[in-house]
C-alpha positions, 0 to 999 in steps of 0.5 A: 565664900570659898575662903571661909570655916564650914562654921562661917558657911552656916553662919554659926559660932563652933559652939553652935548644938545641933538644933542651932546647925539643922535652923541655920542650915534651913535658913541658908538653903532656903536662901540659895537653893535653886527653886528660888535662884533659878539660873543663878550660878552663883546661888547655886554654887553656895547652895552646894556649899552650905550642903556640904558644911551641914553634912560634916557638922551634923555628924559628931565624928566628921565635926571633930575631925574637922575642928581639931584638923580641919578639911584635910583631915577629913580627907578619906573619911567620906562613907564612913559617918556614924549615922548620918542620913545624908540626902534623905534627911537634906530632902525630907527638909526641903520637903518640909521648906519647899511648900509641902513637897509639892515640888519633889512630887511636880519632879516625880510626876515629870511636871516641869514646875511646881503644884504650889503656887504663891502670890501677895496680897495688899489690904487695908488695916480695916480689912486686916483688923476685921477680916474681909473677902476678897479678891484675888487675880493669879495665873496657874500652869496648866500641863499643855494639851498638845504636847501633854506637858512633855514640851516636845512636838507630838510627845514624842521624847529622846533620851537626854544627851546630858545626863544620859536618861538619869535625870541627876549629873554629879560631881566631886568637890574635894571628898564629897560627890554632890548630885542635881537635877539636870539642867538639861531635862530637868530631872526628867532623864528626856528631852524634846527631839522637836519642841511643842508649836503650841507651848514653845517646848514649856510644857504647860500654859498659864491660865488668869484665874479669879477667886474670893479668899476669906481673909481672917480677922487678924491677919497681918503683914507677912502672915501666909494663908493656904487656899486649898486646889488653887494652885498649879495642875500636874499632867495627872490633873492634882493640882497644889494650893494656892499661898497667900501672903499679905501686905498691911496697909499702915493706918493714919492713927493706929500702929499695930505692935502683934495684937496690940494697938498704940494711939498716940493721944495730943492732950494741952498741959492744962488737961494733964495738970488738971487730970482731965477726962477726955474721949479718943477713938478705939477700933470699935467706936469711942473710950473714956480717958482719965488723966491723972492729975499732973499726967506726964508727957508719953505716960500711957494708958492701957485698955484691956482687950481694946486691941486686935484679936488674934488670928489664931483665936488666942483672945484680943490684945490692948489698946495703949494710949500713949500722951503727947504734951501740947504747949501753946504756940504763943501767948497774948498779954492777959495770959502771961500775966495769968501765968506769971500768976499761977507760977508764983502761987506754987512758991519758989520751991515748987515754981523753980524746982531747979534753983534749989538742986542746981545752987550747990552744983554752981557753987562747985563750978565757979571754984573750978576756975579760980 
């Protein structure tokens, strides 16, 4: 990733705006930051690089230097930018990203973890159709008592060696100084002299909660919900939310497209050519299906407000049914011959629409080959 254009760090062409750099930057942050790649050198190290890709490409006069003269060109020019926020703008976004800055207030509070908490949920297409309640097993922090979520024995904390108390160490990588949280105290600017008995020098426990979520008519795979004061507890007793994320089970007939439900409908070409009625199940109970007359093979049918209701309560979506041509697996005598007999009824132009498109088209071909 070293190799690679500022441009290429983010994943974006060099006419990319603004607002397509700040969504591509979110996007690779996200990825790599370190709350999400806990001990990952690697993560780590691409995370400062797409900082330092964002700080020179969201500001227009570091942005053309570096696209007429590329990174030695801006060599010198770091201090000099013409309104950029820097870190305050990257923080407020992590902010936003991260839960709700309920990590950032975990670190000013010397909490070491995060108030949010997330958890999965599996359920049923039923449930998700109709909403349910349910219940959910998750384990939350908890500021251990003994140490009181210091992670030293009795409390007692000496200024951090790493870091010297300042709970941020930095570095220099080519004309950009780039700060983190200290490994070593965690942006706490201490450390244990001796580590808690009771919590191994963690700071917190982990207690098994049980709790019944209302789970919304309409839900769906990857939709999040907040349960509110469910999450982790700081030592000053806050605690965060709780954020559900679901799982979908798939149904045997229905498949959900956002709020629209397909059925695939198996219907026997004599129903199709005779336009017959014919009754398919809906998520409520039973419809009326018209065939039209001569009905094609994966035509569809849509009934208006037959679908799912959206979990924002923005109305119902459809229900499409879809057909699918059955033909008979084999035929006895007596069939054929009715069939024989039906085909003949229609006329050679009708029965063998093929004969007449294609007799011009053979013609052609045979003088090919003399």
């Amino acid at each position: 990733m070293e190799t690679l254009s500022y441009y290429e760090i983010l994943e974006i062409t060099q006419s990319a705006t603004k607002t397509e750099i700040k969504k591509a930057y979110r996007k690779m942050a996200k990825k790599y930051h370190p709350d999400a790649n806990p001990d990952d050198a690697e993560a780590e190290h691409k995370f400062k690089l797409c900082n330092e890709a964002y700080q020179v490409l969201s500001d227009d006069q570091q942005r053309s230097i570096y696209d007429r003269y590329g990174k030695e060109g801006l060599q010198g020019t770091a201090g000099r930018s013409s309104g950029f926020s820097g870190f305050d703008d990257l923080g407020s976004m992590f902010e936003e990203m991260f839960g709700g800055g309920g990590s950032r207030r975990s670190q000013r509070n010397g909490d070491k973890y995060a108030l949010d908490l997330a958890t999965q949920m599996e359920i049923s297409f039923h449930e998700a159709v109709f909403g349910c309640n349910k219940e959910i097993n998750f384990r939350y922090k908890k500021a251990c008592r003994s140490c009181k979520g210091t992670g030293a024995k009795n409390g007692k904390l000496t200024s951090c060696h790493q870091c010297g108390g300042k709970g941020q160490i930095y570095m220099r990588q080519g004309f950009m100084t780039f700060s983190q949280t200290c490994p070593a105290c965690h942006g706490e600017g201490s450390s244990a002299a001796e580590q808690c008995p009771d919590c191994h020098g963690q700071g917190f426990e982990e207690i098994n909660e049980t709790a019944t979520i209302n789970v919304p008519a309409g839900v769906d795979s990857d939709n999040r919900l907040r349960v509110s004061s469910k999450g982790n507890i700081s030592k000053s007793g806050t605690r965060g939310d709780l954020y559900v994320t679901f799982y979908v089970q798939p149904d045997e007939h229905f498949i959900r497209r956002d709020n629209d439900v397909y059925l695939e409908v198996p219907v026997f070409f004599t129903q199709a050519i005779l336009g017959e009625s014919i009754s398919i199940p809906s998520l409520t109970g039973e419809l009326t299906l018209q065939l039209d007359v001569g009905t094609k093979d994966k035509q569809t049918f849509r009934f208006r407000g037959e679908g799912i209701a959206d979990v924002h309560g923005h109305g119902k979506g459809d229900l499409v049914a879809q057909i699918t041509l059955t033909y008979p697996k084999k035929l006895n005598d007596a069939q054929v011959e009715l069939l024989s007999k039906l085909q003949e009824s229609f006329g050679l132009d009708e029965a063998k629409p093929h004969e007449g498109i294609f007799e011009s088209t053979f013609d052609r071909v045979k003088s090919w080959f003399k």
